[in-house]
Residue, then its C-alpha position, 0 to 999 in steps of 0.5 A: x456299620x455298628x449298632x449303637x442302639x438297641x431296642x426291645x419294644x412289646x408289641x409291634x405298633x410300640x416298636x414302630x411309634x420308636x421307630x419312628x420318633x428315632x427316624x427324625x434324626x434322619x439316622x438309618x433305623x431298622x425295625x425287625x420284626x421278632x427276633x432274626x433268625x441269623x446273625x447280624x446281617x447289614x446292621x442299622x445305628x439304631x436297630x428296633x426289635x418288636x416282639x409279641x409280649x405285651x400280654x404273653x405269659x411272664x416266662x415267655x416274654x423272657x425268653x424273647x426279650x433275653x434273645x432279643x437281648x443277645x441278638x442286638x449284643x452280637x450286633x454290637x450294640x452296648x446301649x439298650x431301650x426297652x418300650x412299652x407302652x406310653x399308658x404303661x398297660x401290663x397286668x399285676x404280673x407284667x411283663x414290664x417289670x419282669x422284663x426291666x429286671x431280667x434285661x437288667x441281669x443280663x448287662x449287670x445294670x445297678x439301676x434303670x428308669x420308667x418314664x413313659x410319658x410322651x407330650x405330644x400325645x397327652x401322656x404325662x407324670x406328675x409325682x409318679x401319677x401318669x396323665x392321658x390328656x387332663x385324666x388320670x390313667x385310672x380314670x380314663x378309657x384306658x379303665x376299660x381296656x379289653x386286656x389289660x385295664x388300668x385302673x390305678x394311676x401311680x406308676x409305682x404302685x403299678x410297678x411295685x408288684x412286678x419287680x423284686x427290688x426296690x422302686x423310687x421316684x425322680x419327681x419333676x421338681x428334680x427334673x426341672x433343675x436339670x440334668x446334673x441335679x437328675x443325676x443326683x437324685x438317681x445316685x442317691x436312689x441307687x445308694x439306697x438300693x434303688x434299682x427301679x426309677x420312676x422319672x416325672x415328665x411334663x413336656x418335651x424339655x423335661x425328656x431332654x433333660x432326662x435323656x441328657x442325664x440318663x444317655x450312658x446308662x446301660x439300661x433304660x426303659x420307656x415309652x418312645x418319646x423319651x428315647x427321642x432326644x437321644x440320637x442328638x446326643x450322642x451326635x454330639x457325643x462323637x458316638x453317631x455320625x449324621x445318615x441320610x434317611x430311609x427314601x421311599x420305595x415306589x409302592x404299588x396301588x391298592x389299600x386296605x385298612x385293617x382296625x382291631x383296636x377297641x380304643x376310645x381314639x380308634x372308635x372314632x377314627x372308624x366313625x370318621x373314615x366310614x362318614x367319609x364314606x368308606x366301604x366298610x365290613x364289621x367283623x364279629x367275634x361271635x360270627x367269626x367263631x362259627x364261619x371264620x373270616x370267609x364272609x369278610x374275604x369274599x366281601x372284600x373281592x367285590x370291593x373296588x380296586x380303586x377303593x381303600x375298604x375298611x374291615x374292622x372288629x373296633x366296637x365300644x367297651x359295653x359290646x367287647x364285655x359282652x363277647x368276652x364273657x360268650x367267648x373269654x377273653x382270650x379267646x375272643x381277642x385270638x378270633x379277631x387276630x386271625x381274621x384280620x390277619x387272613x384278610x391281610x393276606x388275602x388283599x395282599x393276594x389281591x393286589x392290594x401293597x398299601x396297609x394300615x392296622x390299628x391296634x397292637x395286637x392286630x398289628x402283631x397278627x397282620x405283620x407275622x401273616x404277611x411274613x414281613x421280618x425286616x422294615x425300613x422306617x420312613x416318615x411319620x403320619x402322626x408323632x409316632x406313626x411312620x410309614x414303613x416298607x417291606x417285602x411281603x409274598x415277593x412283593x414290595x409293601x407299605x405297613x404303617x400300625x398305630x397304636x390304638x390311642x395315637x393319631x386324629x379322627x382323620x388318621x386312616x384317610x390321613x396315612x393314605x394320602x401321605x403315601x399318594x402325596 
């Protein structure tokens, strides 16, 4: 079957949150994890590559965004997505900008468009400024992110420094009037030498719009849920035929939930789960620099099979400051990277099939660990949170990574009853 879509998305948890808003559709999507080492093997209508670039240096991400590039050209793609992250996280350098442009070299795009918003998770733009919930990005507790905080609100100014062409913007006044008056205001910008168009969007109905205007282009740039209305279009298009979705595996018993988010959202879905009375083993950095995640495995061996254990490094913005300045910052978020992915591999050997990882480089960490490729997306949890399942040891698993912000209080305990249900 020919690809029709092709997407790059920076960090695991983002290509899953795509993944799974494309997987409504009830069209195959296939999520592979880095970039296949051989060629177009059974490809899916919509195929997902996650790689590891949020925070890789720029020349790096390139090179992988770029493979991916030509991996999902060869599968015969000849439309692309690339995703980042619906609270645009990236430093002054990248990599989303640097990526956009290179990505746009390669298939000879004039011209794409950011629009990260995504409605159902509070994310929005309003006049090129981007809203978590009633906040601006600047002000909320994305202002305190341990790697990339930010503390600016306009999306092209945030953008401007990464790029080497010019940035606009496509307001909602624009969008409201629909998708013939979009692709105007895009024509205009692009005859003004315009090559990168930040589009504002509100609600749902605006993403329609602007998936409606934006679908033949060869290029476009995002956060998940502006991706969303595409299968439907191209359905009517003629371009995409309807599919039955991905059945759930059997899976066996056993679970583990693996935290590393420092995330406002995340802090509280921890609070939850261990009030619901969760066994629960925090991780310290400090600590983990000194003894590695020994005492967390041998922890974990003790803890019922029946039980769904909790093992977590999430903590609040003042106890992350201060082990980055023991630490650095690097160093501090690698130590817990490899321990969480030690303990995924050690409760995978326990017998342990079921997985859920907050945060997307914990995510990240814990995939590669598990040696996990290839995964097949089901239904989601929360918008942007699906169930996936894959192989792992010779054994059949189920992965789900959110994105630090995503889900309610509930999710942990949420995830694994879906899977039970």
């Amino acid at each position: 079957m020919t690809t029709v879509l092709g997407a790059i998305a920076d960090d695991f948890t983002g290509a899953t949150d795509l993944a799974g808003l494309l997987a409504r559709s009830g069209v195959r999507v296939s999520l592979r994890m880095g970039v296949p080492e051989g060629p177009p093997a059974d490809p899916a209508p919509f195929e997902v590559i996650a790689l590891k670039i949020r925070t890789a240096p720029v020349d790096d991400a390139l090179a992988e965004a770029r493979a991916a590039l030509d991996w999902l050209r060869r599968a015969g793609a000849e439309r692309f997505f690339w995703k980042y992250c619906s609270t645009f996280d990236s430093t002054p350098e990248g990599n989303i900008g640097p990526v956009a442009e290179a990505l746009m070299r390669d298939l000879g795009a004039e011209q794409t468009i950011y629009c990260p918003a995504f409605p159902e998770n509070g994310r929005s733009i309003f006049m090129g400024t981007l809203f978590v919930g009633e906040q601006p990005l600047g002000e909320s507790p994305m202002k305190d992110h341990p790697l990339t905080p930010m503390r600016d609100s306009n999306l092209m100014r945030l953008l401007a420094p990464q790029v080497t062409q010019p940035v606009g913007l496509a307001n909602r006044l624009t969008v409201a009037r629909g998708a013939r008056a979009l692709t105007a205001r895009l024509a205009e910008l692009r005859a003004e030498g315009v090559a990168h168009v930040v589009v504002d969007a509100v609600a749902n109905e605006d993403l329609q719009i602007i998936a409606e205007a934006c679908r033949d282009m060869p290029l476009m740039t995002g956060g998940s849920a502006v991706a969303m209305p595409l299968p439907g279009l191209w359905q009517a298009d003629g371009l995409l035929s309807q599919a039955e979705a991905v059945s759930p595996p059997e899976i066996g018993p056993g679970a583990v939930v693996l935290s590393g988010s420092c995330s406002a959202m995340t802090n509280a879905q921890v609070a939850a789960y261990r009030a619901a009375g969760a066994p629960a083993f925090q991780l310290d950095p400090l600590e983990l620099a000194d003894r590695g995640a020994a005492p967390a495995i041998d922890w974990l061996r003790g803890v019922s099979a029946g039980a769904a254990p909790l093992i977590y490094a999430t903590a609040d913005p003042a106890s992350v400051r201060a082990t980055q300045e023991r630490l650095g910052t690097a160093r501090a978020g690698a130590i817990v990277e490899e321990a969480l992915a030690a303990c995924a591999i050690a409760a995978r050997d326990m017998g342990r099939r079921r997985f859920v990882v907050a945060g997307g480089e914990s995510s990240g960490a814990v995939t590669q660990a598990l040696g996990v490729t290839r995964l097949d997306v089901g239904r989601e949890i929360a918008p942007g949170v699906p169930w996936c399942f894959a192989e792992s040891g010779g054994k059949r698993i189920a992965l789900t990574l959110k994105s630090g912000n995503f889900g309610a209080e509930s999710f942990f305990t949420d995830a694994l009853d879906m899977l039970d249900r």
